[in-house]
C-alpha positions in Angstrom: -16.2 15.9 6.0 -17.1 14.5 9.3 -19.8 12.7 8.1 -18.0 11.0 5.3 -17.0 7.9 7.0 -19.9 7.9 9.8 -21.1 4.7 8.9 -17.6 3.2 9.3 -16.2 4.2 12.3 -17.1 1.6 14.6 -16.9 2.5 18.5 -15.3 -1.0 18.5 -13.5 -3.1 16.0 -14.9 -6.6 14.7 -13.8 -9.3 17.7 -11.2 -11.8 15.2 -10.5 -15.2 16.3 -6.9 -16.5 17.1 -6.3 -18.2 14.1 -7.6 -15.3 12.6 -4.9 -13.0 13.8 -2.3 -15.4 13.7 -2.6 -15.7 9.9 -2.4 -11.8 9.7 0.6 -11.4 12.0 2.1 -13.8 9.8 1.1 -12.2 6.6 2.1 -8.6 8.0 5.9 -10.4 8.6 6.3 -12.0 5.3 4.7 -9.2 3.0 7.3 -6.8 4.9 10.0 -9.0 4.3 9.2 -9.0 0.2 8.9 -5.5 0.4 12.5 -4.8 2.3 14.1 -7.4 -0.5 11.8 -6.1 -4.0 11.2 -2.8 -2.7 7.4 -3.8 -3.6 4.5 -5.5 -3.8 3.8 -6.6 0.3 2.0 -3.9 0.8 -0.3 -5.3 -1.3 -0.8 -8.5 -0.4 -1.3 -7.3 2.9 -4.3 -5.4 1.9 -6.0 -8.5 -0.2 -5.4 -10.9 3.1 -7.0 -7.8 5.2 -10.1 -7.9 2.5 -10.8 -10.9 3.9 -11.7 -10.4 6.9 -12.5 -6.5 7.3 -14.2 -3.7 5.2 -12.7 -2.3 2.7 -12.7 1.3 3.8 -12.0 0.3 7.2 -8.9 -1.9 5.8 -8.0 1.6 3.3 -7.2 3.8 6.6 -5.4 0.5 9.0 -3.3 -0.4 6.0 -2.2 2.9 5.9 -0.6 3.0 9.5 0.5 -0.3 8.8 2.5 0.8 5.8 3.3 4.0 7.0 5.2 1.8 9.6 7.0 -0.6 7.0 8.0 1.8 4.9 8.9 4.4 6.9 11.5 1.8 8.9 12.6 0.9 5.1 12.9 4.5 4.6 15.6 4.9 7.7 17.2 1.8 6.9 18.2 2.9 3.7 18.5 6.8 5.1 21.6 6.7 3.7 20.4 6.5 0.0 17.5 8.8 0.1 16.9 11.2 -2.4 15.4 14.1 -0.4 14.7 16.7 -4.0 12.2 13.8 -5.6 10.2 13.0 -2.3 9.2 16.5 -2.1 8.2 16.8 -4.9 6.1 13.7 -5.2 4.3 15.0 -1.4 3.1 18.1 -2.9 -0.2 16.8 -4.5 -0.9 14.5 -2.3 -3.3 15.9 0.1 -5.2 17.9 -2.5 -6.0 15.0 -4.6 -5.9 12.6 -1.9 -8.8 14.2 -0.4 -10.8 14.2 -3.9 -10.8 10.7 -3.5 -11.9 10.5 -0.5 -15.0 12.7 -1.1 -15.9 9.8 -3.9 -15.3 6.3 -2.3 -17.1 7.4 0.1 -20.1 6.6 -2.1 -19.0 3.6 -3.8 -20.1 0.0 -3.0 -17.9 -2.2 -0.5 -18.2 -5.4 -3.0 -17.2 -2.5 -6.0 -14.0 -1.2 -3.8 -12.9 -5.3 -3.1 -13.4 -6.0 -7.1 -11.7 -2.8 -7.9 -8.7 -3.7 -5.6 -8.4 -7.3 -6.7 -8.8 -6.2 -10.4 -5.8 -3.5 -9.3 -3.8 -5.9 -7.8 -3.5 -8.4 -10.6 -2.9 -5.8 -13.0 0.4 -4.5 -10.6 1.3 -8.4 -10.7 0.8 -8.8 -14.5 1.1 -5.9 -16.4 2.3 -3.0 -14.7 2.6 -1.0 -17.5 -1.2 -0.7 -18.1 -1.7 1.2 -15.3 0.6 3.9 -17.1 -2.1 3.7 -19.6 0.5 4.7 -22.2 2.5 7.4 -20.2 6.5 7.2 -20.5 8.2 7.7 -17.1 11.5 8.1 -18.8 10.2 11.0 -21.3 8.9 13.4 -18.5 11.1 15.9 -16.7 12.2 14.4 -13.7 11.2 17.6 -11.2 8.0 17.6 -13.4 7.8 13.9 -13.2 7.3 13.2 -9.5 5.1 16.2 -8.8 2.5 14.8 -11.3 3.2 11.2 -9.7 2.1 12.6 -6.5 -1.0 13.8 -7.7 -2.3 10.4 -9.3 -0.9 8.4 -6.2 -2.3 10.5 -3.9 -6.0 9.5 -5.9 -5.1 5.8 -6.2 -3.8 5.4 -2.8 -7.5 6.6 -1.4 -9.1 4.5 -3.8 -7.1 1.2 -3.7 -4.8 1.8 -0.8 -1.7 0.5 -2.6 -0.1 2.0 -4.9 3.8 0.6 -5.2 4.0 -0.9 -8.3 2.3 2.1 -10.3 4.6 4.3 -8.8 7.1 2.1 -9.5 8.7 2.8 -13.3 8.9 6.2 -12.6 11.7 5.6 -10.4 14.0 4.0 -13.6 16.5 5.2 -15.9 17.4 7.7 -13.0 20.7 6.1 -12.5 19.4 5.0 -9.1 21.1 2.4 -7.0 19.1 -0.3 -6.2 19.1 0.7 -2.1 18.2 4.2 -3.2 15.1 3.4 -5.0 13.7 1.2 -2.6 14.2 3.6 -0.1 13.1 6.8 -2.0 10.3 5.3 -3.4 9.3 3.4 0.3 9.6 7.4 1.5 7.3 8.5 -1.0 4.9 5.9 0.1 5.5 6.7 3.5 4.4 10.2 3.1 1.5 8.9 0.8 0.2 6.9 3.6 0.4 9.6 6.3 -1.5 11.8 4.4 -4.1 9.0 3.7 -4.0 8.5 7.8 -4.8 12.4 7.8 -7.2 12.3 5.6 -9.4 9.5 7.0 -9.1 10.8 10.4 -10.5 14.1 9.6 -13.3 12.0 8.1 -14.3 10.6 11.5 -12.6 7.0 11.4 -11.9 5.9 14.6 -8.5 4.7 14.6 -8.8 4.0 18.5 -11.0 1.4 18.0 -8.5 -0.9 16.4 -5.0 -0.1 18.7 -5.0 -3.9 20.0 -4.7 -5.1 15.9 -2.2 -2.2 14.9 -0.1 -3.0 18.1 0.0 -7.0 17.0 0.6 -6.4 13.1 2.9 -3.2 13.6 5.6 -5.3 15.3 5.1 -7.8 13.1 6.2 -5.3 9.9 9.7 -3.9 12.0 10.4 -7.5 12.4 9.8 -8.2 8.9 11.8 -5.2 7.7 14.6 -5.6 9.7 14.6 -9.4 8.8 14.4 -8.4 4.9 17.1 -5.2 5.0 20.0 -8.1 6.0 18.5 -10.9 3.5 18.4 -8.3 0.5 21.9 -9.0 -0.9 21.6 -13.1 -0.5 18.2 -13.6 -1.7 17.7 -15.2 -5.6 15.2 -12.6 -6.2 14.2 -13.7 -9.3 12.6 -17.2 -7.4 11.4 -15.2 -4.8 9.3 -12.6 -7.4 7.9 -15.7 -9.2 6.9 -17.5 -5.6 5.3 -13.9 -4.8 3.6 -13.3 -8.4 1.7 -16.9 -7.4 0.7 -16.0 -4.4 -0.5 -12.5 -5.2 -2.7 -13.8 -8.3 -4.1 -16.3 -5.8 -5.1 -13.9 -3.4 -6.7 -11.3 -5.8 -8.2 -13.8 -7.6 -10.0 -15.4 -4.7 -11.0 -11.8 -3.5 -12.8 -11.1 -6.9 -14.0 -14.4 -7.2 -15.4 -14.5 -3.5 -16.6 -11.1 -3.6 -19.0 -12.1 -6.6 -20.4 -15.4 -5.3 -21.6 -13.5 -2.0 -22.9 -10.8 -4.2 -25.1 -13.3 -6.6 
């Protein structure tokens, strides 16, 4: 497994400009902030903007820390709320299947992974429910339920990196409240992501490399959860979904679009 990743493990991350990281500490804020007030859909974002301006499977493994961060401080600021029975039972697939993954993007084209992303993305914007691909959430025993969730998400989130609003429906008609699903499911990412992190690091990426961007954007995401936990009760969330929906589909959009006029 060592070799896996050999070719992108830089001894030294990609020098960005200021502008450059000043757009990403912004993005990092504001996608936290929609994720703290949705429950989803930052994460995301966060990954398209990161496209940008990184490889995709050295963005798959930084995301990951990154995320682990924002929704793990979603996770403890809705501690209160957690359901403890469906999060282990979603983690139990996770690092079997996970590593599957691994093993087979590895081997697939950078300008494939960024099309595959941005085709994933505007499918979680749009229609959600095709990436159920005709599965009923609600009809599946709910220990039985989140133990097969696990296993998928644990494959998507190696493949895509994101995997919030798949996991997403399986959390409703549970007779959740609205803090507890978005901080059950931000646990279960948070677990996805750390076993992601694991994963990639047994491969041979060198996180090291890029401690000076983690330790800007990380900050960035507490602020931006912290800000978003107190605005989640005053926000009109159903402007502030359509304002993010526009946004999204411009990013993933641009990504595909971009990624096929340097590839031609």
């Amino acid at each position: 497994m060592d070799a896996v990743l050999a070719s992108i493990a830089p001894d030294a991350a990609p020098v960005l400009s200021a502008g450059t990281l000043l757009v990403l500490a912004l993005v990092a804020f504001a996608t936290a902030v929609f994720s703290a007030i949705v429950g989803m859909g930052g994460g995301i974002v966060l990954l398209a903007v990161l496209l940008f301006f990184l490889d995709p499977l050295v963005v798959i493994p930084l995301h990951g820390v990154i995320q682990l961060v924002s929704n793990g401080s979603r996770a403890v600021a809705q501690r209160r709320h957690l359901h403890w029975s469906l999060i282990w039972r979603y983690s139990i697939l996770l690092l079997p299947f996970g590593a599957v993954a691994l093993a087979l993007v590895s081997s697939v084209p950078e300008d494939a992974i960024k099309v595959l992303i941005g085709c994933f993305v505007l499918l979680a914007t749009w229609r959600p429910q095709w990436l159920l691909v005709g599965a009923r959430p609600e009809a599946i025993n709910q220990n039985r339920r989140f133990i097969l969730l696990g296993a998928v998400a644990g494959f998507l989130n190696l493949l895509v990196g994101a995997v919030g609003p798949f996991i997403a429906p399986f959390f409703l008609n549970m007779d959740l409240s609205r803090q507890a699903i978005v901080g059950t499911k931000a646990a279960c990412q948070g677990v996805g992501h750390l076993v992601k992190i694991i994963l990639f690091g047994l491969a041979g990426f060198a996180f090291a490399a890029f401690l000076p961007l983690l330790a800007l954007l990380i900050p960035m995401v507490l602020l931006g959860t912290w800000v978003g936990t107190r605005l989640l009760e005053r926000v009109n969330e159903r402007v502030f979904v359509a304002l993010f929906k526009t946004v999204l589909t411009l990013v993933a959009g641009w990504l595909i679009v971009s990624t096929w006029l340097l590839a031609g």
